[in-house]
C-alpha positions, -999 to 999 in steps of 0.1 A, spaced: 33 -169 91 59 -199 85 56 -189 47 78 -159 56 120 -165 51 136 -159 87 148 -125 79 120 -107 76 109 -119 111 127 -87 115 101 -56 109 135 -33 108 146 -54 83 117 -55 62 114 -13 63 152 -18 54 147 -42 24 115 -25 15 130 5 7 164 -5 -5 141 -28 -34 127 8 -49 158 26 -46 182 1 -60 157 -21 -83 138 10 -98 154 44 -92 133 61 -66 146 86 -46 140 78 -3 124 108 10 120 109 50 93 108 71 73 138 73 62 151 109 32 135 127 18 172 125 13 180 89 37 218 85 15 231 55 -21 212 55 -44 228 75 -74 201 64 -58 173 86 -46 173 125 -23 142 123 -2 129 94 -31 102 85 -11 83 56 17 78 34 6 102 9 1 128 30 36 147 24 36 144 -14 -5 160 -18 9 194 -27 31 174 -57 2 152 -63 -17 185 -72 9 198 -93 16 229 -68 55 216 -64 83 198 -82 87 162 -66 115 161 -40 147 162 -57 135 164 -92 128 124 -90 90 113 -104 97 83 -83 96 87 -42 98 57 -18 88 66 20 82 53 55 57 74 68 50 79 108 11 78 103 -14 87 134 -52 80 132 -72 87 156 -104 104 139 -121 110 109 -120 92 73 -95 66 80 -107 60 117 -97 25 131 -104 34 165 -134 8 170 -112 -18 160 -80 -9 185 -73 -38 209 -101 -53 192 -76 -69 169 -42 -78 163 -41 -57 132 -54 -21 143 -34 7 154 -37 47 162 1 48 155 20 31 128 42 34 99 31 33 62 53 20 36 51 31 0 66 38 -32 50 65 -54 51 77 -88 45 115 -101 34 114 -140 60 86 -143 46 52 -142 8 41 -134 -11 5 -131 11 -19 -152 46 -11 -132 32 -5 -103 20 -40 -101 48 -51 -116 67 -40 -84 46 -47 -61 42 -87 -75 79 -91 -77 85 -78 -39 63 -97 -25 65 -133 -44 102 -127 -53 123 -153 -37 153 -128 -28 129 -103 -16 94 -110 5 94 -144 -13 55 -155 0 42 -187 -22 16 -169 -52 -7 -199 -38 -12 -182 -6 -23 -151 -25 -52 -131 -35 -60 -96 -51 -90 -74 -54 -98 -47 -78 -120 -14 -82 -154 -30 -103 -151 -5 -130 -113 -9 -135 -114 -35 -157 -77 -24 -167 -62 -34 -134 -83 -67 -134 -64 -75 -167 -33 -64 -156 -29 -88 -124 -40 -121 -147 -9 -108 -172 18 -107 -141 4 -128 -116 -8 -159 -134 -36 -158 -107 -64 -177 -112 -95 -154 -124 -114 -163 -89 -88 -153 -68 -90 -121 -84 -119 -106 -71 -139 -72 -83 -153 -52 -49 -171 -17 -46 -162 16 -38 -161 8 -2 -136 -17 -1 -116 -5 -34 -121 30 -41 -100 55 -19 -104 94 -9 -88 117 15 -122 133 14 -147 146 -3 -127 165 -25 -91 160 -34 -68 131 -44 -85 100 -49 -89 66 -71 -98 31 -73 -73 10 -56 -60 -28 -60 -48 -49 -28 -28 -77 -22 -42 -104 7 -20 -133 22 -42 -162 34 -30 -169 70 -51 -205 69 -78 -226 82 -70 -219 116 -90 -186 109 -125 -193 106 -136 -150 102 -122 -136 68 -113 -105 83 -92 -124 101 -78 -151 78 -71 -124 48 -41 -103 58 -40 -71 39 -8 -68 27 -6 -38 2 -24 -15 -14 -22 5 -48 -37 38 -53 -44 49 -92 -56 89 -82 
């Protein structure tokens, strides 16, 4: 991945820089890593994503940490069962793990679709942040949010075929069958020609959540 500036060969430094862009750039409050063993949620065994920590403010149970609507996290996730499975594909590919950490900014009542890929556009195509060429760049969308579709041609400039609509199995998430969930929006980087299979060529490089 050439297309990447040096310093964020560094995945340290890109947690670093990741976080430091929502906290400086747009006022979110950092809130550690929550346990790999979930201390209040008896549905799941492991911490399974990002999320996980804030479900009880998602719900409107409690006040977000500190009082801020705005949380940015990197989240120790394990998955190693159920919805969000990848075990199949572990060792099968460079790209699937049991254990990792998720990155994510969140917002509680505070801003929704047009920030959010406001942010997430700017990080990663801004030349003093991730700074990857728009050309090497493609975005897919829930087919019934016709808002988001919009959205991404007003920021991104992207062409209207590189913004492609997809079902509810590729762009509609869920913890479950009941709780927190929404159709979803996510950023690919096109690794090249070298990669004849898509799966491996497109490079999933964010996703946004609209519960």
């Amino acid at each position: 991945m050439s297309a990447i500036r040096p310093q964020w060969k560094s995945a340290a430094n890109l947690r670093s820089q990741f976080v430091k862009y929502f906290k400086n750039e747009h006022s979110h409050g950092v809130v550690k890593s929550d346990s790999l063993i979930p201390h209040n949620d008896p549905t799941l065994l492991f911490t399974n994503a990002g999320m996980v920590q804030f479900k009880d403010v998602i719900l409107g149970h409690v006040d977000p940490p500190g009082g801020n609507p705005r949380a940015v996290s990197v989240q120790r996730c394990m998955r190693a069962g159920g919805k969000h499975n990848d075990l199949d594909n572990v060792g099968m590919t460079p790209r699937h793990h049991t254990f990792f950490e998720m990155l994510g900014n969140f917002s509680f009542g505070d801003y929704f679709k047009e920030e959010a890929i406001l942010m997430a556009w700017d990080f990663v195509t801004n030349k003093d942040f991730l700074g990857l060429p728009a050309e090497k760049l493609r975005v897919t969308t829930h087919f019934k949010d016709s808002e988001s579709k919009r959205l991404w041609q007003k920021i991104s400039k992207l062409p209207e075929e590189r913004i492609l609509s997809l079902g509810d199995e590729d762009n509609f998430w869920s913890m479950g069958d009941t709780g927190p969930c929404g159709p979803c929006t996510e950023i690919f980087f096109d690794r090249g020609d070298d990669f004849k299979n898509d799966d491996d060529r497109w490079l999933e490089i964010w996703n946004l959540v609209f519960m």
